[in-house]
TORVEXMI-793673 format. One line per 8 residues: number of its first residue (from 1); their letters; for each residue x, y, z of C-alpha. Coordinates in Angstrom, 1 decimal. Example, Ala and Ser with C-alpha at 12.3 -4.5 7.8 and 13.67 -1.06 7.14 Angstrom:
REM residues 2
1> AS> 12.3/-4.5/7.8 ~ 13.7/-1.1/7.1 $
//
This chain:
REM residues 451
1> XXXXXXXX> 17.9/-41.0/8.1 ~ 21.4/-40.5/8.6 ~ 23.6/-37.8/8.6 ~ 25.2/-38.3/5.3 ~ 21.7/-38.0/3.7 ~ 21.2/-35.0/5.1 ~ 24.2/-33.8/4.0 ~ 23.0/-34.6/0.3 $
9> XXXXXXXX> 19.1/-32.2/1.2 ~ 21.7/-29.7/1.7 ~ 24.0/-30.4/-1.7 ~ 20.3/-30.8/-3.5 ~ 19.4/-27.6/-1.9 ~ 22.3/-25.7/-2.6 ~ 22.4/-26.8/-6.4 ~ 19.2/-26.3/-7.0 $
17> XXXXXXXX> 17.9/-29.8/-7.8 ~ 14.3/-30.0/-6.5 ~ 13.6/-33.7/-7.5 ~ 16.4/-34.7/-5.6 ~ 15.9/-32.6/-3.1 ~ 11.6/-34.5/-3.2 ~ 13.1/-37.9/-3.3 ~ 15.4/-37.2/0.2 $
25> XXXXXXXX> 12.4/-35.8/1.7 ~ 10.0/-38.9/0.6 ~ 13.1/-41.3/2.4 ~ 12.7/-39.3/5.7 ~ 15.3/-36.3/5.1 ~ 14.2/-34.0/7.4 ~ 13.0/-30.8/6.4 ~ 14.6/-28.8/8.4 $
33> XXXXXXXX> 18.1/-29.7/8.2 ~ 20.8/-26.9/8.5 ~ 22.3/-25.7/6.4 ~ 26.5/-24.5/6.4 ~ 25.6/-21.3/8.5 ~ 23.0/-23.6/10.8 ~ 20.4/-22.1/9.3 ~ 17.2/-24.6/8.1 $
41> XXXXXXXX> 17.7/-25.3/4.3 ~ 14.5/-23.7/3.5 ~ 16.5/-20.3/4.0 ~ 19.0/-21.1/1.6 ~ 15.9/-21.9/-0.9 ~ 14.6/-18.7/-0.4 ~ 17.4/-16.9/-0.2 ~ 18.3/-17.9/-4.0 $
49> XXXXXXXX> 14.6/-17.1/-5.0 ~ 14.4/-20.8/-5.9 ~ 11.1/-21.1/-6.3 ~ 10.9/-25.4/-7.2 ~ 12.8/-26.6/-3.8 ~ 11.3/-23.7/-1.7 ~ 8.0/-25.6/-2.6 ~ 9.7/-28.9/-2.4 $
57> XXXXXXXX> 10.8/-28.4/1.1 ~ 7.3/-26.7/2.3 ~ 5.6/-29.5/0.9 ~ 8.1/-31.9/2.8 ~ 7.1/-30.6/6.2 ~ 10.1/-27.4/6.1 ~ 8.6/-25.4/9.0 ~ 8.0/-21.7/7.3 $
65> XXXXXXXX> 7.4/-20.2/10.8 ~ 10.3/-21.6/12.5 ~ 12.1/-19.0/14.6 ~ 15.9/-18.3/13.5 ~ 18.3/-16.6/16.0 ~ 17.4/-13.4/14.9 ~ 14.1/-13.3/15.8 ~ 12.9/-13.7/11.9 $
73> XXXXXXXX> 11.7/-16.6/10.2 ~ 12.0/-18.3/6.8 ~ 8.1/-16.4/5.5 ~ 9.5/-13.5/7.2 ~ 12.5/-13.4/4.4 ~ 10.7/-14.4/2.2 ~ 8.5/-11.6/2.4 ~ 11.4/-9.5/2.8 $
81> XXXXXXXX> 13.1/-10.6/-0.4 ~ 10.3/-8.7/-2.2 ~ 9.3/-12.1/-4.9 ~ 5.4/-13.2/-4.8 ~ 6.7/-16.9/-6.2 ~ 9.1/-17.8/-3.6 ~ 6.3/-16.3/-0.9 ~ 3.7/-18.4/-1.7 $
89> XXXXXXXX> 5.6/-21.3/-2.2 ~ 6.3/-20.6/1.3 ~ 3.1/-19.4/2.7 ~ 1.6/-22.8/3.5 ~ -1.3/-23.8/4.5 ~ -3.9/-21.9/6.1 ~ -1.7/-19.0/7.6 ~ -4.5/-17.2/8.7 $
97> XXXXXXXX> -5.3/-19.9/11.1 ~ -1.5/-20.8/11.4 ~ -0.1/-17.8/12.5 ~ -1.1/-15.2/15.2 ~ -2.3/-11.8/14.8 ~ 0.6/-10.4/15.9 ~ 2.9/-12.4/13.2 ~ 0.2/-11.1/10.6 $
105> XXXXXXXX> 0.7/-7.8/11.3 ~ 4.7/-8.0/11.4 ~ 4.6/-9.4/8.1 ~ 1.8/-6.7/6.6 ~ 3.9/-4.5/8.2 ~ 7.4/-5.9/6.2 ~ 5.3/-6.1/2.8 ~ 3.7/-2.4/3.2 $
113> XXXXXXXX> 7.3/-0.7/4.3 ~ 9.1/-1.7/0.9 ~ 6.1/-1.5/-1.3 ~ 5.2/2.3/-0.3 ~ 9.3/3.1/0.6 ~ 10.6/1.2/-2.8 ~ 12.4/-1.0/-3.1 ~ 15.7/1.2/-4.4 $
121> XXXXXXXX> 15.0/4.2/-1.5 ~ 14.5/1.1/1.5 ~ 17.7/-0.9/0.1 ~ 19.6/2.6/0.1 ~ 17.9/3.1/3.8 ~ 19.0/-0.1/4.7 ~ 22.6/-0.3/3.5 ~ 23.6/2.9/3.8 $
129> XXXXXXXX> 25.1/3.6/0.2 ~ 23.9/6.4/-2.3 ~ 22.8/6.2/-5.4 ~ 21.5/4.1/-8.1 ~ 20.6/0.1/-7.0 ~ 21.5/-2.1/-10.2 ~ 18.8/-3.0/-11.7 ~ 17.5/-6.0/-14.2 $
137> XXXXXXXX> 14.1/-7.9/-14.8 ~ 14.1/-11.5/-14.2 ~ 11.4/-13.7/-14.5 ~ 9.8/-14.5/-10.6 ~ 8.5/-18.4/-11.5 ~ 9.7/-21.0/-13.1 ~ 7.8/-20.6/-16.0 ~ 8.5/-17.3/-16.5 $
145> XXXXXXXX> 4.9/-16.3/-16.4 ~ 5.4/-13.3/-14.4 ~ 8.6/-10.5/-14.3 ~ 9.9/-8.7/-11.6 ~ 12.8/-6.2/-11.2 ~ 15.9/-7.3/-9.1 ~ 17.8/-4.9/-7.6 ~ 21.3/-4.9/-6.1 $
153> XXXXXXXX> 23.4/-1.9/-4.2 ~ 25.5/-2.6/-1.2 ~ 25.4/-6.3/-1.1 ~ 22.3/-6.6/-0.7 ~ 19.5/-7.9/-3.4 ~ 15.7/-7.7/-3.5 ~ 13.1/-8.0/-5.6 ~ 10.2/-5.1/-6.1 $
161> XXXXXXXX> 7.5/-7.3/-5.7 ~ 6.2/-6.4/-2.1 ~ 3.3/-4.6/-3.9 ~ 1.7/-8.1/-4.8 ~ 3.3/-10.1/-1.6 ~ 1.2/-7.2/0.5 ~ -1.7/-8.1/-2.1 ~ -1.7/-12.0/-1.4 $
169> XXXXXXXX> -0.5/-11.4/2.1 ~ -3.8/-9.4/2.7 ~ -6.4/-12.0/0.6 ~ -5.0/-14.8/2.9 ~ -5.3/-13.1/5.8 ~ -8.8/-12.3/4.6 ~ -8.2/-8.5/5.1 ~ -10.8/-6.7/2.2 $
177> XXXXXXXX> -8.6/-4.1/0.6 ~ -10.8/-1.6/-1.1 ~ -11.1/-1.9/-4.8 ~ -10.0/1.2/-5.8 ~ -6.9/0.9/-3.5 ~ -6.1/-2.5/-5.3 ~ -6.8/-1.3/-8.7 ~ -4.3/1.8/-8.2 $
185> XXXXXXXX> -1.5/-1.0/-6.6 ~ -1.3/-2.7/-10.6 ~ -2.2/0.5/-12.0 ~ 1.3/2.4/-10.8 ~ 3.3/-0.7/-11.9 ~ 4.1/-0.2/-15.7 ~ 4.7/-3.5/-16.4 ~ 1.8/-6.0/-16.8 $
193> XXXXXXXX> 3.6/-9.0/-16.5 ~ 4.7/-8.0/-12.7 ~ 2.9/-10.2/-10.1 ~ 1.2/-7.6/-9.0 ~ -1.4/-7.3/-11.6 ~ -2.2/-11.0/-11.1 ~ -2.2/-11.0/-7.5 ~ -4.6/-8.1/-7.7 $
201> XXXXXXXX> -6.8/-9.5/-10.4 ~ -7.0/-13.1/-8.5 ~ -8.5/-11.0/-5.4 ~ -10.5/-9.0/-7.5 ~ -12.0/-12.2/-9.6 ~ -13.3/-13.5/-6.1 ~ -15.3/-10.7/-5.5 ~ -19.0/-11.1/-6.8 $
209> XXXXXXXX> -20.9/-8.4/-5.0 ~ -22.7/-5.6/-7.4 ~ -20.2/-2.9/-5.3 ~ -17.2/-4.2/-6.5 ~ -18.1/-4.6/-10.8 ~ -19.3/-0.6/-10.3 ~ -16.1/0.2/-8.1 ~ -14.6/-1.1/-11.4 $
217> XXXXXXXX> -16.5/0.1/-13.9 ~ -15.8/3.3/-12.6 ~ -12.3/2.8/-13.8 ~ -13.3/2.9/-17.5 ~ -13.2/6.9/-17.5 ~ -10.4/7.5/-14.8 ~ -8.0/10.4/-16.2 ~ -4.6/7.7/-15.8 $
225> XXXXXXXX> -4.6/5.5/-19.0 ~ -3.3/2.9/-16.5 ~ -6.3/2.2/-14.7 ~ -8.2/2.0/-17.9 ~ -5.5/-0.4/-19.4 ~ -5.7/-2.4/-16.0 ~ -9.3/-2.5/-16.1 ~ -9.3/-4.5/-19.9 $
233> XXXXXXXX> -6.7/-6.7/-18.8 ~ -9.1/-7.6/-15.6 ~ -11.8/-7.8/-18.2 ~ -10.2/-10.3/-20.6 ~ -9.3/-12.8/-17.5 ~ -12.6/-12.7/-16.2 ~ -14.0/-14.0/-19.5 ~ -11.1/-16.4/-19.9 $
241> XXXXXXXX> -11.5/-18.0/-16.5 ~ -14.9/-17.1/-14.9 ~ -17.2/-16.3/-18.1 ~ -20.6/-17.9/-16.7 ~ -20.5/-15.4/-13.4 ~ -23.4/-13.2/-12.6 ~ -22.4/-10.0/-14.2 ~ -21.5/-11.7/-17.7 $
249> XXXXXXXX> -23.6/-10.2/-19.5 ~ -23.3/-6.9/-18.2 ~ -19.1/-6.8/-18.5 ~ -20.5/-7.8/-22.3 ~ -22.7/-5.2/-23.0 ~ -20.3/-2.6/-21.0 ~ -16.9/-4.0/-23.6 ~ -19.1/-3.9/-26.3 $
257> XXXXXXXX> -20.1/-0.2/-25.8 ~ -17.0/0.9/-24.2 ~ -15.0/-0.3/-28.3 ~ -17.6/2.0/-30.3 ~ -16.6/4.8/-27.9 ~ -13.0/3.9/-27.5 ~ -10.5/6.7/-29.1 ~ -7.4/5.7/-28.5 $
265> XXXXXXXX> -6.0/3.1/-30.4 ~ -3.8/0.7/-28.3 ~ -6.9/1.0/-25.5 ~ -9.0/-0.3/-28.0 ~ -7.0/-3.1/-29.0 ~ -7.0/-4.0/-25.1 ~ -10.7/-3.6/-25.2 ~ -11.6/-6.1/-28.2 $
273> XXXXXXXX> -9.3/-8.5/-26.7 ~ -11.2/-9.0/-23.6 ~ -14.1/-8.5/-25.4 ~ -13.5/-11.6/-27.4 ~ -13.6/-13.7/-24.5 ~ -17.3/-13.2/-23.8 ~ -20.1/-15.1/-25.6 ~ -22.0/-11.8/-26.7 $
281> XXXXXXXX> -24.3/-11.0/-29.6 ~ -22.5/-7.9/-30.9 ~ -19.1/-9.5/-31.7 ~ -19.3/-10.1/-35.3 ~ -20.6/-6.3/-35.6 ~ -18.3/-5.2/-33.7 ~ -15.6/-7.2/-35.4 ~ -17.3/-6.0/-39.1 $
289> XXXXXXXX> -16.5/-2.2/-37.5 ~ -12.8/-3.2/-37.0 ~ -12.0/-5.0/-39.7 ~ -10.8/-2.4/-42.0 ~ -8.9/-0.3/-39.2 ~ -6.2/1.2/-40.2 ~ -3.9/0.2/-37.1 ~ -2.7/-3.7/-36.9 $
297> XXXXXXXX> -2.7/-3.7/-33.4 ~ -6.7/-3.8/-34.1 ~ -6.5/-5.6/-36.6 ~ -5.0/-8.5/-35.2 ~ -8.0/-8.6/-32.7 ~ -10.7/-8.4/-34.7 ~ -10.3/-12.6/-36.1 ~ -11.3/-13.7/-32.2 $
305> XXXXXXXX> -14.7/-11.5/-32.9 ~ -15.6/-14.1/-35.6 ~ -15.3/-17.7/-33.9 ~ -18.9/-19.0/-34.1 ~ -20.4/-20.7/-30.9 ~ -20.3/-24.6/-31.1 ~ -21.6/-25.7/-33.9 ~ -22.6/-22.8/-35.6 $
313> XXXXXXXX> -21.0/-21.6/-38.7 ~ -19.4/-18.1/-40.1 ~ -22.3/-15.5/-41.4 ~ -21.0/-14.5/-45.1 ~ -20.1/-11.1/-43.4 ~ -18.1/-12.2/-41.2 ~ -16.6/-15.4/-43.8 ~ -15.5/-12.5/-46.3 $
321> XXXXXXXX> -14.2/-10.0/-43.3 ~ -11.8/-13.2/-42.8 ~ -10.8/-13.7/-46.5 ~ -9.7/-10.2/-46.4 ~ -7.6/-10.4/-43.4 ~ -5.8/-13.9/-44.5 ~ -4.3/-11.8/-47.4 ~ -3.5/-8.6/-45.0 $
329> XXXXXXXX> -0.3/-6.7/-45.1 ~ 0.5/-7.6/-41.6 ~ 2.0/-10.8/-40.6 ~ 0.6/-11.2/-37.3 ~ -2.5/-10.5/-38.6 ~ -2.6/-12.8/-41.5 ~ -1.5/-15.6/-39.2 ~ -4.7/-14.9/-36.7 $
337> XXXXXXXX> -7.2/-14.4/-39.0 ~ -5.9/-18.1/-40.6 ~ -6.1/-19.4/-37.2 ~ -10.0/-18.7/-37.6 ~ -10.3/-19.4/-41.2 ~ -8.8/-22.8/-41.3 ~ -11.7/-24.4/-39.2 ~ -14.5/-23.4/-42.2 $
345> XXXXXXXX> -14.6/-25.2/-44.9 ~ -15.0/-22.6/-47.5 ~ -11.9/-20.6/-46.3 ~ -9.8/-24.0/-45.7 ~ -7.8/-23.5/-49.0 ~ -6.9/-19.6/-49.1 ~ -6.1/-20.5/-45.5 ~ -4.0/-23.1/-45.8 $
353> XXXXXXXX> -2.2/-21.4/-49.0 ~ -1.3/-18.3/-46.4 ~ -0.2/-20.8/-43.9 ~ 2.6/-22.0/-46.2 ~ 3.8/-18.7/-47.0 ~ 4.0/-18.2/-43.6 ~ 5.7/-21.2/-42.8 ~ 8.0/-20.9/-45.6 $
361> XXXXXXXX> 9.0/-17.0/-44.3 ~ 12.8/-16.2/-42.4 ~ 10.5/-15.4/-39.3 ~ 10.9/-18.0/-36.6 ~ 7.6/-16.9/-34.7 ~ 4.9/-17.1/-37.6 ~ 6.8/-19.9/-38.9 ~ 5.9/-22.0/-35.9 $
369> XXXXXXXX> 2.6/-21.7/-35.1 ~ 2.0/-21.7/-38.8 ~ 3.5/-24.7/-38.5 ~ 1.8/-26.0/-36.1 ~ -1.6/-24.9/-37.7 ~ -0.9/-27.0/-40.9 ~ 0.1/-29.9/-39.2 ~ -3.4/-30.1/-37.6 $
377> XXXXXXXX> -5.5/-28.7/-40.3 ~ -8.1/-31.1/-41.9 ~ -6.5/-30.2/-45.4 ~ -4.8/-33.7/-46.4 ~ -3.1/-32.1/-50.1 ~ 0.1/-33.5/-50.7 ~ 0.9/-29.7/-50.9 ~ 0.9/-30.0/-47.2 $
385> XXXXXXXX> 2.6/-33.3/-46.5 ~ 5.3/-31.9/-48.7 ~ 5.8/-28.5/-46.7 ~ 5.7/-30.4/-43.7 ~ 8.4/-32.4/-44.8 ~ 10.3/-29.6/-46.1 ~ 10.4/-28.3/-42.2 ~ 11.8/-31.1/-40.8 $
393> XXXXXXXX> 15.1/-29.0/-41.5 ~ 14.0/-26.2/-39.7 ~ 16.3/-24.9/-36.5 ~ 14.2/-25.0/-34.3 ~ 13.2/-28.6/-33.2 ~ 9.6/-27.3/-32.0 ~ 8.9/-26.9/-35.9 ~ 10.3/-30.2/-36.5 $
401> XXXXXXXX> 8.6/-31.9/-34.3 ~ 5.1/-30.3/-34.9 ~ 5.8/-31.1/-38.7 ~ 6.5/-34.8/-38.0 ~ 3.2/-34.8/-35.6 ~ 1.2/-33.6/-39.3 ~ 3.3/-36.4/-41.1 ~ 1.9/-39.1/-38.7 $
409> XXXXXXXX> -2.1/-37.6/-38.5 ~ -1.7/-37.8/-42.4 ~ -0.4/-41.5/-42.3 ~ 2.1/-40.5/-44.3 ~ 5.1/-43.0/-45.4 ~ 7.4/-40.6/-44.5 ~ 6.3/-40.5/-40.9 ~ 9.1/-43.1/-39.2 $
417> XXXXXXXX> 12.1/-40.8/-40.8 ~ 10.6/-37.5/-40.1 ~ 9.6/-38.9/-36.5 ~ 13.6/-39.8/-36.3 ~ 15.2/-36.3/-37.6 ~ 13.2/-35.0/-33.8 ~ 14.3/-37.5/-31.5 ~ 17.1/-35.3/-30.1 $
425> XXXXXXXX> 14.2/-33.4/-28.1 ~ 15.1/-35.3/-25.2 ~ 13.3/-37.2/-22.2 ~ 11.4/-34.0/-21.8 ~ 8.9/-34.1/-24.5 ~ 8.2/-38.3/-23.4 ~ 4.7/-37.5/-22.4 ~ 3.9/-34.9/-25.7 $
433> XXXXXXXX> 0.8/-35.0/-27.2 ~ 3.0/-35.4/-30.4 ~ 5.1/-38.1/-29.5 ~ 2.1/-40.5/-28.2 ~ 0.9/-40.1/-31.7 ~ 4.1/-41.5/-33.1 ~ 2.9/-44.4/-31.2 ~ -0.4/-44.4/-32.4 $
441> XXXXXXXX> 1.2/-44.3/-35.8 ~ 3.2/-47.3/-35.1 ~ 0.9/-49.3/-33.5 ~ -1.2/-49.1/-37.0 ~ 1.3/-49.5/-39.4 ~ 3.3/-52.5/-36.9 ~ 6.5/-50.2/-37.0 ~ 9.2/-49.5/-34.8 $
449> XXX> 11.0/-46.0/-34.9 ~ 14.8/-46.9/-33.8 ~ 17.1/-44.4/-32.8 $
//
């Protein structure tokens, strides 16, 4: 590789262009180039919380461990800079086995200092200056999954996610933090899309023993709303990603109890949420209870509580709780409960007729995914095919396209020129579920879209 290339990993670095930076690294780059202040590249990654060539470089053989001048190394600021994305995309493998105990402990160390200091009191420590840090949330990933506060005061910046860097730090270095311990770490962070709830849930969903689900449970009646709240959230991922465990049908019978005690209104609406998730005999009941709640918050859960198992269909209860709901004051709420209906065939039409009111609405949110719901929908009216076409002028080029997707499942003639009004997506959307079916469409009807 010569020294002009690696002049480019550092340009690719610097801008920010992962694939570059991959395709350097796949030609022999090497990993580990410095950068303008002869530090390695993967520094400069980190430093700029990029997440994508932080990754790209790790993967590439960047050394995470590598010693800098200072006695630090690039995990080391990454820990330090307080955001869980850019510390496990620099983590690699195995660091358990990778790094010594004494290294561990540093880094514990690093993590637990800003997480129990704060972030605003350590930067203040650190640089000297008084008062307020500035302060905004920023997305931590790149898919803006999770949300973490960066703060700023002296020239320095951090982010306030040592709290779930200490959290992963601890599960890879196979340290069992207590439950309770973990719990309260999520619990005292207000907002649930920080990192720190996941990175606390993840540990937690590892955990099978009969100790931890009643350390847990135990959370149900703790006096701080938070733990309760934290406790549903937990709840509703365990049945989304781990619903055939052992305790299953105890977390069911325990959600299922804990919504026919539950007071308070936005709890509940946490609790039939997660509840929804589990394949339990007292959902429809439970959804029959709610259906008539006076808050929309519960409302809008209670639809979930009706999906029959595979192959089963909707009780007449439960079929008329729906109808209701499809015609309900609240927009969200219509728009779930038609998510349901629109599968059975006796509620296909009123569904289907509050789906175009939906998608004919000012509101860009409902509009979409009503959108989306008619363009799939087994209802083949030209009442349909005509709203769909009537979107193709929507703003939004999401709606368009899902509109031209329903054009094409319905073999409709109008499929090539609604299929050309979208192409302006870009190179992006090549691989889209909705674009191979343009092909599809083509390859039947022996048409080319130009364009």
């Amino acid at each position: 590789m010569s020294g002009s290339d690696d002049r480019r990993l550092v340009a690719a670095v610097r801008a920010g262009d992962g694939d570059a930076a991959r395709e350097l690294l796949e030609k022999g780059a090497d990993p580990d180039t410095p950068g303008v202040d002869g530090l390695p590249v993967l520094c400069a990654a980190v430093g700029a919380y990029d997440v994508v060539v932080a990754d790209v470089l790790v993967q590439g053989g960047a050394d995470p461990d590598r010693v800098l001048p200072d006695g630090t190394t690039p995990l080391w600021w990454a820990v330090d800079g307080g955001s869980p994305a850019v510390c496990k995309a620099v983590l690699g493998a195995e660091p358990a086995l990778r790094l010594s105990e004494r290294a561990r402990e540093r880094l514990l160390s690093l993590a637990r200092t800003w997480y129990e200091t704060g972030a605003a009191e350590e930067l203040r420590r650190r640089t000297g200056v008084k008062g307020p840090a500035e302060t905004v949330r920023v997305p931590d990933d790149p898919d803006a999954f999770h949300h973490v506060q960066q703060l700023s005061l002296g020239g320095l910046l951090v982010r306030d996610g040592h709290g779930g860097i200490l959290t992963m730090l601890e599960r890879e270095f196979r340290i069992p933090t207590p439950v309770d311990e973990l719990v309260t770490r999520a619990a005292v962070e207000p907002d649930q899309d920080h990192p720190v709830w996941w990175e606390v849930i993840s540990v937690l969903l590892k955990r099978r023993g009969a100790g931890t689900w009643s350390a847990l449970a135990s959370h149900r009646h703790h006096p701080d709303p938070a733990h309760r709240r934290f406790l549903a959230e937990y709840l509703r991922c365990r049945g989304v990603l781990d619903d055939f465990h052992p305790h299953a049908e105890q977390e069911g019978d325990f959600l299922n109890t804990w919504a026919a005690e539950e007071t308070d209104t936005e709890m509940l609406a946490k609790v039939l949420e997660a509840l929804a998730e589990y394949e339990h005999s007292g959902l429809e009941a439970t959804g029959l209870r709610y259906a008539v709640h006076p808050d929309a918050r519960v409302r809008q859960r209670v639809p979930a509580l009706f999906c029959p198992l595979e192959d089963a269909s909707l009780t007449p209860p439960a079929r008329a709780a729906l109808l209701a709901l499809i015609g309900d004051q609240d927009t969200e709420v219509r728009l779930i409960a038609s998510r349901v209906a629109v599968n059975d065939d006796a509620l296909l039409t009123p569904a289907v007729r509050a789906l175009l009111m939906l998608a004919e609405g000012p509101d860009a949110g409902p509009q979409g995914e009503a959108t989306a719901l008619l363009a799939s929908c087994r209802d083949r009216t030209p009442a349909v095919a005509d709203a769909l076409v009537a979107l193709l002028d929507a703003d939004d080029p999401l709606i368009c396209l899902e509109a031209a997707y329903g054009l094409a499942l319905r073999d409709d003639p109008r499929t090539a020129e609604a299929y050309e009004r979208v192409r302006h997506l870009g190179v992006g959307f090549t691989d889209d579920h909705r674009w191979s079916k343009l092909w599809d469409w083509q390859w039947k009807n022996g048409r080319a879209v130009t364009g």
